[in-house]
LUMGUKOL-782562 format. One record per residue: residue number from 1; x, y, z of N, C-alpha, C in turn. Coordinates in steps of 0.05 Angstrom, whole numbers, always signed. Layout:
<nukols>
<nukol n="NUM" n_east="X" n_north="Y" n_up="Z" ca_east="X" ca_north="Y" ca_up="Z" c_east="X" c_north="Y" c_up="Z"/>
...
</nukols>
This chain:
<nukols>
<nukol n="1" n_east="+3137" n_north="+1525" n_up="+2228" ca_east="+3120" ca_north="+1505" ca_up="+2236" c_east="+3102" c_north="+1496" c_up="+2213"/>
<nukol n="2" n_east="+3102" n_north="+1470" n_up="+2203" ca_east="+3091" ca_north="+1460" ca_up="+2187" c_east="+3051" c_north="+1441" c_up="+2194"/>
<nukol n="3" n_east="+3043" n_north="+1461" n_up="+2201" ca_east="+3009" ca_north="+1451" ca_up="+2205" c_east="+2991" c_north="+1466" c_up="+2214"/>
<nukol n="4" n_east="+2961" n_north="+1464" n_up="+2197" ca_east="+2941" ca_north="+1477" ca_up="+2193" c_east="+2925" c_north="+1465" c_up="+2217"/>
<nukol n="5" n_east="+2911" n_north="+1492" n_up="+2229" ca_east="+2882" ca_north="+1483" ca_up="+2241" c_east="+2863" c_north="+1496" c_up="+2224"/>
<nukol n="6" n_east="+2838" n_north="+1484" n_up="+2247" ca_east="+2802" ca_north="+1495" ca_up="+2232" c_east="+2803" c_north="+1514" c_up="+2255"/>
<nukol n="7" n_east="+2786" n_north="+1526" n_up="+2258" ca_east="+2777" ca_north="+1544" ca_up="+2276" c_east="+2754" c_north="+1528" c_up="+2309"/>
<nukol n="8" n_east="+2757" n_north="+1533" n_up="+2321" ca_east="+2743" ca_north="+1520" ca_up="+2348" c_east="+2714" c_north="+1513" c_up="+2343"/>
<nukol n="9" n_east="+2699" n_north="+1490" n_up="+2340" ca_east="+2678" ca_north="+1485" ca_up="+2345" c_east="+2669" c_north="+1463" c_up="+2355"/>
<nukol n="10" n_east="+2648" n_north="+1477" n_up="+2369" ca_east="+2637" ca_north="+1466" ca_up="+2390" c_east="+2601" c_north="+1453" c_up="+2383"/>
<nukol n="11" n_east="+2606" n_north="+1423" n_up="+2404" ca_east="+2594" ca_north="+1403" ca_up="+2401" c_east="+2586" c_north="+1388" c_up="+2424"/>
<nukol n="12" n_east="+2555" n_north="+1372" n_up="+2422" ca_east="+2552" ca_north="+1365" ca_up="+2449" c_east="+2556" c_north="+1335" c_up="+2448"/>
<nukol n="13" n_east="+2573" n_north="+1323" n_up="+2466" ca_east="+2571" ca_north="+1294" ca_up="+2459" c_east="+2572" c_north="+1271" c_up="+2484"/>
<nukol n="14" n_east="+2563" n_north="+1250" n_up="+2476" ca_east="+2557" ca_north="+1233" ca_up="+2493" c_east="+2591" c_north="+1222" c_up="+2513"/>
<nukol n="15" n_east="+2579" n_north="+1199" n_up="+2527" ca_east="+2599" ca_north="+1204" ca_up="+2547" c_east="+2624" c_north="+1180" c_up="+2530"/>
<nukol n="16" n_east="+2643" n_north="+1188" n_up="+2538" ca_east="+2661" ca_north="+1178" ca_up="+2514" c_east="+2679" c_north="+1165" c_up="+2534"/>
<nukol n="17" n_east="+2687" n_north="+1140" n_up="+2520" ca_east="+2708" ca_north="+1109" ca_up="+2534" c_east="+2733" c_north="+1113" c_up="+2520"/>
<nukol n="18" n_east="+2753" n_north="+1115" n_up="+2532" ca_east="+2786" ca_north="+1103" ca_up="+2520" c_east="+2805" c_north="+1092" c_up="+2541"/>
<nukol n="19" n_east="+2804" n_north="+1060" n_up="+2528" ca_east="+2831" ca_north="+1039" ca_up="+2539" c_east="+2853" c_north="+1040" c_up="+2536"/>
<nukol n="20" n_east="+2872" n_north="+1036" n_up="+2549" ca_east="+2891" ca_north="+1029" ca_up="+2538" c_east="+2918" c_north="+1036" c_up="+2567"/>
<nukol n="21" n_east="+2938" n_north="+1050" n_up="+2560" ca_east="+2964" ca_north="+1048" ca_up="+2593" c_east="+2956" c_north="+1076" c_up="+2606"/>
<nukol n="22" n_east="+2960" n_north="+1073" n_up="+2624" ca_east="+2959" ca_north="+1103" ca_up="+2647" c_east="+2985" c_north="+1111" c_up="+2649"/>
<nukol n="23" n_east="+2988" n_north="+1145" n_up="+2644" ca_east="+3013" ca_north="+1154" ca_up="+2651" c_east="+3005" c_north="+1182" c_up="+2670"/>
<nukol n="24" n_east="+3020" n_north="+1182" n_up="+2693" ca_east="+3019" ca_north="+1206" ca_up="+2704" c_east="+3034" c_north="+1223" c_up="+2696"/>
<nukol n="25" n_east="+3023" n_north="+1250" n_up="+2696" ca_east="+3044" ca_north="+1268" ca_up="+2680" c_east="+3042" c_north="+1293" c_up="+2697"/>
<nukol n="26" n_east="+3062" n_north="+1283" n_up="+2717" ca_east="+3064" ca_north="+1309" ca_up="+2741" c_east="+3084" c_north="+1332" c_up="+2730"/>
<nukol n="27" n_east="+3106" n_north="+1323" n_up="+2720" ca_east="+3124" ca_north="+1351" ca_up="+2713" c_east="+3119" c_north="+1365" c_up="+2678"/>
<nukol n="28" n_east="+3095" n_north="+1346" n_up="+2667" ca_east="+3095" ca_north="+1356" ca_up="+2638" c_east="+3061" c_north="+1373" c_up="+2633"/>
<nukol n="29" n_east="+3070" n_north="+1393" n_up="+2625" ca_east="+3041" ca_north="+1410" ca_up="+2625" c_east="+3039" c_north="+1397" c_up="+2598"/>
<nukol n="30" n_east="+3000" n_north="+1405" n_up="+2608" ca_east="+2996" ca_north="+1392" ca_up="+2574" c_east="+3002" c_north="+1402" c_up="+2548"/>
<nukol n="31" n_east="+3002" n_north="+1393" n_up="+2535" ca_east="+3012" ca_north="+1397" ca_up="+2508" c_east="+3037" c_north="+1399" c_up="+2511"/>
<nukol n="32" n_east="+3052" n_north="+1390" n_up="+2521" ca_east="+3086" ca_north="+1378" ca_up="+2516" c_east="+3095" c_north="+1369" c_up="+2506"/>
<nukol n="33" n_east="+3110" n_north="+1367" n_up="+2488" ca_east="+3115" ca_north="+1339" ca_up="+2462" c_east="+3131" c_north="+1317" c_up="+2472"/>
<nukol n="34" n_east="+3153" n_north="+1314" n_up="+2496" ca_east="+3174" ca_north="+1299" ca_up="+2502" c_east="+3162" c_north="+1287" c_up="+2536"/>
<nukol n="35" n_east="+3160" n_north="+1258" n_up="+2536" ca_east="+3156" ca_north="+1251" ca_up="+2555" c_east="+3164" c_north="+1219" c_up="+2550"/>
<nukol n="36" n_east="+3180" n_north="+1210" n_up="+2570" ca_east="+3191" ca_north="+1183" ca_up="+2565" c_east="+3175" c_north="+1164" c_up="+2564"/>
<nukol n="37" n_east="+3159" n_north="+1164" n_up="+2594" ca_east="+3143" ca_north="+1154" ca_up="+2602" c_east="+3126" c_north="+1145" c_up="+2580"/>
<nukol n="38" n_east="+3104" n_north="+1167" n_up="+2574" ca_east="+3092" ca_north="+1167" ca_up="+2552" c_east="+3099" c_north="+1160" c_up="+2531"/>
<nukol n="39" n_east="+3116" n_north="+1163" n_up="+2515" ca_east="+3129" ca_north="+1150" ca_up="+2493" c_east="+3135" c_north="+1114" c_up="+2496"/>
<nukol n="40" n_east="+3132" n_north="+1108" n_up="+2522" ca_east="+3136" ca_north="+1082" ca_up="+2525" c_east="+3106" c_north="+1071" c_up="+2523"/>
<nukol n="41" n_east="+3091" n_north="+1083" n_up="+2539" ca_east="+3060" ca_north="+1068" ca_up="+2537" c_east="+3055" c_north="+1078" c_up="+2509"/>
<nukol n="42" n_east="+3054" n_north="+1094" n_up="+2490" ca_east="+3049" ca_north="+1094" ca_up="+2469" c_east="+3065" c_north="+1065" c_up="+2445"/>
<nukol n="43" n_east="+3089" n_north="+1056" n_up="+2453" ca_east="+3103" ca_north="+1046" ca_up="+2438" c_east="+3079" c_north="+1019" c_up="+2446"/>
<nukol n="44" n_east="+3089" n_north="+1008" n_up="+2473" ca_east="+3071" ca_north="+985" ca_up="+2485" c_east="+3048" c_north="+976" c_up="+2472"/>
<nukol n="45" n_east="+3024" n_north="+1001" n_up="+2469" ca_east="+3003" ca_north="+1000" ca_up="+2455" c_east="+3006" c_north="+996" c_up="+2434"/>
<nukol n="46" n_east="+3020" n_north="+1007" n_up="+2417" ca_east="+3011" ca_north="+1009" ca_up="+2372" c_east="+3039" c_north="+975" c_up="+2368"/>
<nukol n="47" n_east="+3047" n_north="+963" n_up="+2398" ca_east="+3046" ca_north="+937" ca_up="+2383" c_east="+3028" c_north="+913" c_up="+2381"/>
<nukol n="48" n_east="+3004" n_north="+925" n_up="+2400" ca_east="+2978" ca_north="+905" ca_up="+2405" c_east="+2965" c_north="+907" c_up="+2386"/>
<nukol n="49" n_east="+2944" n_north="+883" n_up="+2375" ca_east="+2922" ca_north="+888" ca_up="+2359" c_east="+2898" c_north="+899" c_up="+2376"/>
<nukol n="50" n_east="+2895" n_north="+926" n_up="+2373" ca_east="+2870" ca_north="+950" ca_up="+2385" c_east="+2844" c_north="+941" c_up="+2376"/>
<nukol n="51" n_east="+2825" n_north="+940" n_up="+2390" ca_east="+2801" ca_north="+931" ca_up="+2390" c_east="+2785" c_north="+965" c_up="+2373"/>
<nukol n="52" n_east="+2801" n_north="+977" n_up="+2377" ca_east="+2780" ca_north="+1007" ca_up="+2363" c_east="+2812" c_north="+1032" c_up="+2357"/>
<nukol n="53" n_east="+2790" n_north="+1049" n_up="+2341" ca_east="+2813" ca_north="+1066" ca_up="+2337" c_east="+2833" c_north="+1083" c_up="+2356"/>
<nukol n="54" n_east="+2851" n_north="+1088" n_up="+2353" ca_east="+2881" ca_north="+1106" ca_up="+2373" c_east="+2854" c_north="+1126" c_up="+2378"/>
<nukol n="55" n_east="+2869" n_north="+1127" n_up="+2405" ca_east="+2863" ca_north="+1154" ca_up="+2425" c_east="+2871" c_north="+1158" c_up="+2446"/>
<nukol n="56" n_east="+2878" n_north="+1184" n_up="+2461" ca_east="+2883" ca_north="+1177" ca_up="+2485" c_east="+2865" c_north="+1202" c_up="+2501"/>
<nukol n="57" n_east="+2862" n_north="+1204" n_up="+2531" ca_east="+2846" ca_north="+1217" ca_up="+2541" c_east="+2858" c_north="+1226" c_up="+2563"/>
<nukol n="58" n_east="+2850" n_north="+1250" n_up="+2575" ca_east="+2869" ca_north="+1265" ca_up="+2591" c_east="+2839" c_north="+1263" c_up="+2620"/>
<nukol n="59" n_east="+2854" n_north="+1248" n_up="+2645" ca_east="+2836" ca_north="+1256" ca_up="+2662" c_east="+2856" c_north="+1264" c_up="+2697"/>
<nukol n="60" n_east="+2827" n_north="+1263" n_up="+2717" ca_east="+2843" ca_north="+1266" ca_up="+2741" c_east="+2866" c_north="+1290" c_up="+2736"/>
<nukol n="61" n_east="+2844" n_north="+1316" n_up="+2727" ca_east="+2875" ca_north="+1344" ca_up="+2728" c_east="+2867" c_north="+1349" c_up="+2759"/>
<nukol n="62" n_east="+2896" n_north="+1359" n_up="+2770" ca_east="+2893" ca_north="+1371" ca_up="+2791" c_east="+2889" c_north="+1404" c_up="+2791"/>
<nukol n="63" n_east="+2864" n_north="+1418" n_up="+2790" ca_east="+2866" ca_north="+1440" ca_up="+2792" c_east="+2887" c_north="+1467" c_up="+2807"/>
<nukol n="64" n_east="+2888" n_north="+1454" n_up="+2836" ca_east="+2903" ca_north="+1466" ca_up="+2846" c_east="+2928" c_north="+1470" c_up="+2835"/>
<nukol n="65" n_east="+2945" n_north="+1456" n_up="+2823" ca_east="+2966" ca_north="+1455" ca_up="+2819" c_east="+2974" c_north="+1461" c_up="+2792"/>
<nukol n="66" n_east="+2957" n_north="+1447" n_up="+2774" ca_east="+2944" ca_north="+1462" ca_up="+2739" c_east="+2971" c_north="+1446" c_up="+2724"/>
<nukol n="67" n_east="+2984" n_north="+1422" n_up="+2738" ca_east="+2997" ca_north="+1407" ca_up="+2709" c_east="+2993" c_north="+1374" c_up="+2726"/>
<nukol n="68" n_east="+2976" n_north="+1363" n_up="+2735" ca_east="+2973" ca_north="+1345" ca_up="+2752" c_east="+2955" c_north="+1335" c_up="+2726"/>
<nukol n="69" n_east="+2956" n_north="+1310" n_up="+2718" ca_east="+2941" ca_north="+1298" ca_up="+2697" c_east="+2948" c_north="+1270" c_up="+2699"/>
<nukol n="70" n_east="+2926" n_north="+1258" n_up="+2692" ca_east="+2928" ca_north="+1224" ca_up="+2679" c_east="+2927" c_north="+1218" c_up="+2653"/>
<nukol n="71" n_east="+2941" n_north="+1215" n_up="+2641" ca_east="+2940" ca_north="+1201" ca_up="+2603" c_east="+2940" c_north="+1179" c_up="+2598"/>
<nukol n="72" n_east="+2909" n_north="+1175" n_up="+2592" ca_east="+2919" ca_north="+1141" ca_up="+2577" c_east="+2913" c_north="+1132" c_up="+2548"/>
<nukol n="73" n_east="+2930" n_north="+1132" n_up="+2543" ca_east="+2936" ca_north="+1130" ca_up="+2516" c_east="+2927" c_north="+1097" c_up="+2500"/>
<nukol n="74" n_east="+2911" n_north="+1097" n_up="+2480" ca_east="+2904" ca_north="+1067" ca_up="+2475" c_east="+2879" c_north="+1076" c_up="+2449"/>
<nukol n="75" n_east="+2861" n_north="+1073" n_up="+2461" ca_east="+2844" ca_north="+1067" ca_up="+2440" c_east="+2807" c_north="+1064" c_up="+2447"/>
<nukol n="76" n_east="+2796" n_north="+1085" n_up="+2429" ca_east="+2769" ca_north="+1080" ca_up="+2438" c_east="+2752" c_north="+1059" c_up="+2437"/>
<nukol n="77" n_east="+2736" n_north="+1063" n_up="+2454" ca_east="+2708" ca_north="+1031" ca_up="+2462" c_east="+2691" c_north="+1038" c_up="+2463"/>
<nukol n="78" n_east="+2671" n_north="+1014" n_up="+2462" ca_east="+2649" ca_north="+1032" ca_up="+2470" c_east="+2634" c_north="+1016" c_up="+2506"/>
<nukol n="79" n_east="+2635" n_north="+989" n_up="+2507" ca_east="+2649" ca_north="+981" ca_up="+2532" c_east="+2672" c_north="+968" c_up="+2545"/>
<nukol n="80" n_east="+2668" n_north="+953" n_up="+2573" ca_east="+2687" ca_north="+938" ca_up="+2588" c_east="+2694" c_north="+918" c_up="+2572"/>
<nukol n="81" n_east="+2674" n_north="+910" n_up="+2556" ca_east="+2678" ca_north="+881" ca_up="+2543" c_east="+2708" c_north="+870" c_up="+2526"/>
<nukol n="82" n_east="+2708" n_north="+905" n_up="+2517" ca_east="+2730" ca_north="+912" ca_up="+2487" c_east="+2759" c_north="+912" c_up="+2503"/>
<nukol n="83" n_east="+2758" n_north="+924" n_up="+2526" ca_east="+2780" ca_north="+925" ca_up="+2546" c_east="+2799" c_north="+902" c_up="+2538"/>
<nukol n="84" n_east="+2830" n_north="+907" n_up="+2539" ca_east="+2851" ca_north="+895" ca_up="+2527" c_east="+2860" c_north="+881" c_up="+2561"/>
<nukol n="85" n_east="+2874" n_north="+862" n_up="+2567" ca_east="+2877" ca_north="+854" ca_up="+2592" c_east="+2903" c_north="+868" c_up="+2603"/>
<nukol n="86" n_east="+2903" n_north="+883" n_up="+2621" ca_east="+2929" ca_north="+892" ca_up="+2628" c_east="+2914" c_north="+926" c_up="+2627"/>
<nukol n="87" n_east="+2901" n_north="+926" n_up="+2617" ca_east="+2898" ca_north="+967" ca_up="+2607" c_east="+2878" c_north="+974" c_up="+2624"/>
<nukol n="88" n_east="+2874" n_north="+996" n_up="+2623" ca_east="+2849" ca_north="+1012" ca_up="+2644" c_east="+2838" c_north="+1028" c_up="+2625"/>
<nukol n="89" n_east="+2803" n_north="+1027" n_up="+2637" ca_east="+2783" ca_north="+1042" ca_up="+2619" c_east="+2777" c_north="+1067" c_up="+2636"/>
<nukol n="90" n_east="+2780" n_north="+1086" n_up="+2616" ca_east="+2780" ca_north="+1121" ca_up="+2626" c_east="+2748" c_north="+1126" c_up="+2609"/>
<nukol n="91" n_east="+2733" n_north="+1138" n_up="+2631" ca_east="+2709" ca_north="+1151" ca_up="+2616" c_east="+2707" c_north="+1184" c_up="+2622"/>
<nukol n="92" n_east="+2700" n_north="+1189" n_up="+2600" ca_east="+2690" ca_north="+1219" ca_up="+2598" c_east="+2661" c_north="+1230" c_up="+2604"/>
<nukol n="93" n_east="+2653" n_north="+1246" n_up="+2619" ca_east="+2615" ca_north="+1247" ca_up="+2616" c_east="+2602" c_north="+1256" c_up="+2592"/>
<nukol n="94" n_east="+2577" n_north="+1255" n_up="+2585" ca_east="+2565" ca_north="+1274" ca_up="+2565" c_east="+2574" c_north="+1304" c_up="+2569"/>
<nukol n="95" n_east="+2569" n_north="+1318" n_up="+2556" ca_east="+2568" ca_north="+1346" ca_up="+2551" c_east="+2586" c_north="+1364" c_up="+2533"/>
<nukol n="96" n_east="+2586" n_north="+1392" n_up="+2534" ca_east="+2597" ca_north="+1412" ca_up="+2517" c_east="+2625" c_north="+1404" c_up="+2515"/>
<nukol n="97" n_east="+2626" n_north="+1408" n_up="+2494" ca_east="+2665" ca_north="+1399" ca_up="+2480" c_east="+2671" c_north="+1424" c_up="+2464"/>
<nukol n="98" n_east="+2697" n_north="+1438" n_up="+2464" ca_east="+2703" ca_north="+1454" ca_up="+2438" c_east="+2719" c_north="+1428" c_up="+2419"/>
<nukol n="99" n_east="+2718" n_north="+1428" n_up="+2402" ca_east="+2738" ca_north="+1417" ca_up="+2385" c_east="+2754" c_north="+1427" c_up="+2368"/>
<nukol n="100" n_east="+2777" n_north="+1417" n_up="+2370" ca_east="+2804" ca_north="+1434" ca_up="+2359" c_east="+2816" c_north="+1409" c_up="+2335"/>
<nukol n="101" n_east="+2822" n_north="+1413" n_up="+2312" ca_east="+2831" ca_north="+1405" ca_up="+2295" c_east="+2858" c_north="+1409" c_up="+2286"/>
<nukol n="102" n_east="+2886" n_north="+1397" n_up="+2289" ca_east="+2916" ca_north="+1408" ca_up="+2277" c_east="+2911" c_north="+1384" c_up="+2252"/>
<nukol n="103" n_east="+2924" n_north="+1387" n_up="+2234" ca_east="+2935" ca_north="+1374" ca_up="+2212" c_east="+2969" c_north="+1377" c_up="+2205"/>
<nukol n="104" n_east="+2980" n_north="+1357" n_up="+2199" ca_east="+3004" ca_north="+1358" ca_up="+2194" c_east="+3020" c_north="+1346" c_up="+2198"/>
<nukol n="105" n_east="+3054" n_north="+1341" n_up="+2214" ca_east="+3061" ca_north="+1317" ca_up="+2216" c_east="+3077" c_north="+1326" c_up="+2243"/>
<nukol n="106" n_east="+3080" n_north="+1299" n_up="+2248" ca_east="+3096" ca_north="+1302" ca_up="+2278" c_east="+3121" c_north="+1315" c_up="+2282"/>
<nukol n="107" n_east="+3131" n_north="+1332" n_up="+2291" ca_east="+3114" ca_north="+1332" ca_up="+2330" c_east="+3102" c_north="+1363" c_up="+2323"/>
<nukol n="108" n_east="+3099" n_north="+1377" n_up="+2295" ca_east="+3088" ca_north="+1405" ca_up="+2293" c_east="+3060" c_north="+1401" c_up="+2282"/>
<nukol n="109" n_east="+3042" n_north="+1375" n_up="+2289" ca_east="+3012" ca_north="+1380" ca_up="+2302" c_east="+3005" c_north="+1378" c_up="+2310"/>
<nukol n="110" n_east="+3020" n_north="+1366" n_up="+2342" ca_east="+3018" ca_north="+1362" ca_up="+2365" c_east="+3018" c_north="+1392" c_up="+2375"/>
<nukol n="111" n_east="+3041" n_north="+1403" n_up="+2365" ca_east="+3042" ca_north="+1433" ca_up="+2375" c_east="+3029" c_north="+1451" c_up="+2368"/>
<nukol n="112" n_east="+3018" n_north="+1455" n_up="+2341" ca_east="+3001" ca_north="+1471" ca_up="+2342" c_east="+2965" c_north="+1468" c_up="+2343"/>
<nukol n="113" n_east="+2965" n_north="+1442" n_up="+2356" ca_east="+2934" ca_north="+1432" ca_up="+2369" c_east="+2940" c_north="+1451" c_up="+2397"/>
<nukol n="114" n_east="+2970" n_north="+1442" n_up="+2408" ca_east="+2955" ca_north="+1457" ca_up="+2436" c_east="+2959" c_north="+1486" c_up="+2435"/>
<nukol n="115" n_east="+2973" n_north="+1493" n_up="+2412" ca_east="+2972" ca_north="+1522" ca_up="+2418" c_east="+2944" c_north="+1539" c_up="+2409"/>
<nukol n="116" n_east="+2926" n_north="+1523" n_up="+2391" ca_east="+2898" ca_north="+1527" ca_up="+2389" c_east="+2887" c_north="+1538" c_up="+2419"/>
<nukol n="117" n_east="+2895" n_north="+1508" n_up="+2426" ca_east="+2868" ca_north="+1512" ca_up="+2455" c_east="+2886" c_north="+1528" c_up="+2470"/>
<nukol n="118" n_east="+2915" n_north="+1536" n_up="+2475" ca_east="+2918" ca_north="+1561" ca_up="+2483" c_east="+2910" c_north="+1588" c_up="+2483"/>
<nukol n="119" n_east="+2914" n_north="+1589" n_up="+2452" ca_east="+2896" ca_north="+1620" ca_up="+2447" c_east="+2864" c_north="+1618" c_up="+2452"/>
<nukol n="120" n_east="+2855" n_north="+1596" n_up="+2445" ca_east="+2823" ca_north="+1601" ca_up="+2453" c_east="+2822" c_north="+1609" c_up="+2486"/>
<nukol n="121" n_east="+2833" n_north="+1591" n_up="+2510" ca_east="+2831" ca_north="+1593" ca_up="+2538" c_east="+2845" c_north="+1633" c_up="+2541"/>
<nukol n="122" n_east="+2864" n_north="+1638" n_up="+2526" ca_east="+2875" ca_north="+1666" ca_up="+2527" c_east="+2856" c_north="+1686" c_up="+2525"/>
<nukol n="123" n_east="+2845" n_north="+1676" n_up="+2501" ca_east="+2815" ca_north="+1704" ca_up="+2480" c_east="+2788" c_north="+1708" c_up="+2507"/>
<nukol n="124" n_east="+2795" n_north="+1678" n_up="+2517" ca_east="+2764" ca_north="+1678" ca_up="+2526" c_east="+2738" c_north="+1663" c_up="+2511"/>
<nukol n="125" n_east="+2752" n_north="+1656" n_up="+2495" ca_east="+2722" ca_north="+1633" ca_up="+2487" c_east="+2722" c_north="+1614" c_up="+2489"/>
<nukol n="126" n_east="+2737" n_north="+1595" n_up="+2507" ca_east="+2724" ca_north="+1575" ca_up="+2519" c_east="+2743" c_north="+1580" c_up="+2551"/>
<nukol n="127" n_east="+2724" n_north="+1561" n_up="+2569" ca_east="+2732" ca_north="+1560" ca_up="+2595" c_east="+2728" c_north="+1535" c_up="+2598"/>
<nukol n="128" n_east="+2752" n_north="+1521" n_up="+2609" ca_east="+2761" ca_north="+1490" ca_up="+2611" c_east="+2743" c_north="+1482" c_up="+2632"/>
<nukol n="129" n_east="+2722" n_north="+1462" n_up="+2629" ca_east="+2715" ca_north="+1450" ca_up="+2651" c_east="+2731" c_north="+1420" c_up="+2670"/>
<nukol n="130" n_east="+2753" n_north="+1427" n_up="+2659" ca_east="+2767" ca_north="+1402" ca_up="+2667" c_east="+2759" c_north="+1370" c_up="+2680"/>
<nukol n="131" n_east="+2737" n_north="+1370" n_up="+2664" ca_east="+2729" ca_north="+1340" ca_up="+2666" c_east="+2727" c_north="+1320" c_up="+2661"/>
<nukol n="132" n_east="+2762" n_north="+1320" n_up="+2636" ca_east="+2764" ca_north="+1304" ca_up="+2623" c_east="+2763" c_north="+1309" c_up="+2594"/>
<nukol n="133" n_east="+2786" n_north="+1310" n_up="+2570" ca_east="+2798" ca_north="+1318" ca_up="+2546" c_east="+2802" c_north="+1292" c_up="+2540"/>
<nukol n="134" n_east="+2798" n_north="+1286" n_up="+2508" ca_east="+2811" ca_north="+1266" ca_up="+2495" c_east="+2817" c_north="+1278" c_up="+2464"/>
<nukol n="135" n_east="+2832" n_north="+1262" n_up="+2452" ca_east="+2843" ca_north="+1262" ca_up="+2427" c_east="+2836" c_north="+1242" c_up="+2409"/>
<nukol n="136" n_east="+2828" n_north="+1237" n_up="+2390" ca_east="+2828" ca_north="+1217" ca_up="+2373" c_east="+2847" c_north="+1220" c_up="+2345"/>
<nukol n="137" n_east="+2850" n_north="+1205" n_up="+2332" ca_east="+2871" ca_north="+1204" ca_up="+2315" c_east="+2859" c_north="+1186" c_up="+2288"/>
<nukol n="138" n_east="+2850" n_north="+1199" n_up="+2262" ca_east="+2838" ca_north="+1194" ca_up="+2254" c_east="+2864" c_north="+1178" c_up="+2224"/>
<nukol n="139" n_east="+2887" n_north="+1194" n_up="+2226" ca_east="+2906" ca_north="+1187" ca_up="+2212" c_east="+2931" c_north="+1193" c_up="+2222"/>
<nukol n="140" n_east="+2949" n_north="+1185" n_up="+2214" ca_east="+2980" ca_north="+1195" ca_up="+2220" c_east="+2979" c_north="+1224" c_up="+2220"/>
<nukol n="141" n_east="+2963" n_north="+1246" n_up="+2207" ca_east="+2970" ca_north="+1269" ca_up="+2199" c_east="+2958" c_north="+1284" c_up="+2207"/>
<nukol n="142" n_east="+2929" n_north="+1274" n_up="+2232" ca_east="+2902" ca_north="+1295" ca_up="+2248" c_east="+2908" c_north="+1281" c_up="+2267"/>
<nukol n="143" n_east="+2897" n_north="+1309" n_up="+2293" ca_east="+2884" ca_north="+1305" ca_up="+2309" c_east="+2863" c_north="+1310" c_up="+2315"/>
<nukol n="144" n_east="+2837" n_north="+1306" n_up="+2331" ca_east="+2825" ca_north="+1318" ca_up="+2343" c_east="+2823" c_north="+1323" c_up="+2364"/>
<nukol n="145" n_east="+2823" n_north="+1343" n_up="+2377" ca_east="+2812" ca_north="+1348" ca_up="+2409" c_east="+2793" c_north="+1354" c_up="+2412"/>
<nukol n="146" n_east="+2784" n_north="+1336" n_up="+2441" ca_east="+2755" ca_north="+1355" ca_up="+2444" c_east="+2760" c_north="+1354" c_up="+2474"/>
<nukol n="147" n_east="+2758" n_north="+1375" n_up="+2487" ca_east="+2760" ca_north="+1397" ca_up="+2504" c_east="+2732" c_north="+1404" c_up="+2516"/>
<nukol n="148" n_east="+2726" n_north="+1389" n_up="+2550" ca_east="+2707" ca_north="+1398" ca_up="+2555" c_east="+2707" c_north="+1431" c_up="+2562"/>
<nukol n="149" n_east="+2688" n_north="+1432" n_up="+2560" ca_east="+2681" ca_north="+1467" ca_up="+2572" c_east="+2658" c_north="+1481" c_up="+2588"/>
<nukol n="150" n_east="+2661" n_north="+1496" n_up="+2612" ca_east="+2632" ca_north="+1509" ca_up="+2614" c_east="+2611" c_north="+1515" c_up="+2598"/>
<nukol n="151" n_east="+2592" n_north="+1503" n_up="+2587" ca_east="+2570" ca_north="+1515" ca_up="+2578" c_east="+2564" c_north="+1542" c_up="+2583"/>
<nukol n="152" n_east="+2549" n_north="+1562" n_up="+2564" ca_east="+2551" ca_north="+1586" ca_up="+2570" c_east="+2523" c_north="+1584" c_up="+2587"/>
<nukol n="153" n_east="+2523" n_north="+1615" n_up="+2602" ca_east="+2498" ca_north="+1621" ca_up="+2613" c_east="+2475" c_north="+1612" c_up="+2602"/>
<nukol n="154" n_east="+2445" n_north="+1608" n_up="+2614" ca_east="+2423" ca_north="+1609" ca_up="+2597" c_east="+2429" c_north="+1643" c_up="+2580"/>
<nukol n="155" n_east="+2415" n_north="+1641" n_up="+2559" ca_east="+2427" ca_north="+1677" ca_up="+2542" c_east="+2448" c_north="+1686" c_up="+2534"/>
<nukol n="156" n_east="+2466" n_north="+1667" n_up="+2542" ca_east="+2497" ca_north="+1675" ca_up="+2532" c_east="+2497" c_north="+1666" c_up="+2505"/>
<nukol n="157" n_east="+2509" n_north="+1674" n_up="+2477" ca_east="+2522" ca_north="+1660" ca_up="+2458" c_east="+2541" c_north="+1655" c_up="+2460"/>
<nukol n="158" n_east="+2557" n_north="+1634" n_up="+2443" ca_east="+2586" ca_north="+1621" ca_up="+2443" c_east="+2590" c_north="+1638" c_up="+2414"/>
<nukol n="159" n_east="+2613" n_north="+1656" n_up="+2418" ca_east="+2634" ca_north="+1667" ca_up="+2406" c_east="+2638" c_north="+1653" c_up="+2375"/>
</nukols>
């Protein structure tokens, strides 16, 4: 496998916008690399001129079931205004994020971004608040995730 991460850190951030196609992704757990669907709303998107940089955001997980997700893949805003005609705006709330960093090239820093937040959810240092994950894409060769999470207890330190 050809790509480097940073180590998990964590950040508090405001409530965060990304436009762009909705894909339901009932039979693909996250971090999957092969999805048709997806690969189509991704294609759709990077032939539009984007009002802000690539991103896409992961919402609507179904807990019960733990691979029930919405992806919409497009591009960050900061309002409705920026909204492309045809796309839907996904918001994230303020709060605690871990952020996970892969570097490298496709499809092995896709894979080893989620195998980050694998081993972190495994170790125990972070616990997914599932209320919404996005990615930003700062070049062909990063990602970022940021991964909401339980805040620790009052008195608790973060790991």
């Amino acid at each position: 496998m050809s790509w480097r991460s940073t180590e998990v850190e964590f950040v508090e951030l405001g409530e965060t916008f990304i436009a762009g196609l909705a894909v339901r992704s009932p039979k693909r757990p996250l971090g999957a690399l092969r999805d048709h669907n997806l690969e189509e709303a991704w294609s759709s998107v990077l032939q539009e001129d984007l009002p802000g940089p690539l991103a896409s955001i992961y919402i609507d997980h179904a807990r019960e079931i733990d691979s029930y997700y919405t992806q919409v893949v497009g591009y960050r805003c900061s309002s409705i205004d920026e909204v492309l005609r045809g796309h839907v705006l996904a918001r994230v709330p303020a709060g605690r994020y871990a952020k996970f960093v892969s570097l490298g090239e496709f499809p092995d820093v896709v894979a080893g971004l989620w195998e980050q937040l694998r081993r972190a959810e495994e170790s125990g240092r972070i616990v997914r608040a599932l209320t919404g994950d996005f990615e930003l894409y700062p070049n062909a060769f990063r990602i970022d995730l940021y991964v909401a999470v339980v805040p620790p207890r009052t008195g608790e330190t973060s790991i």
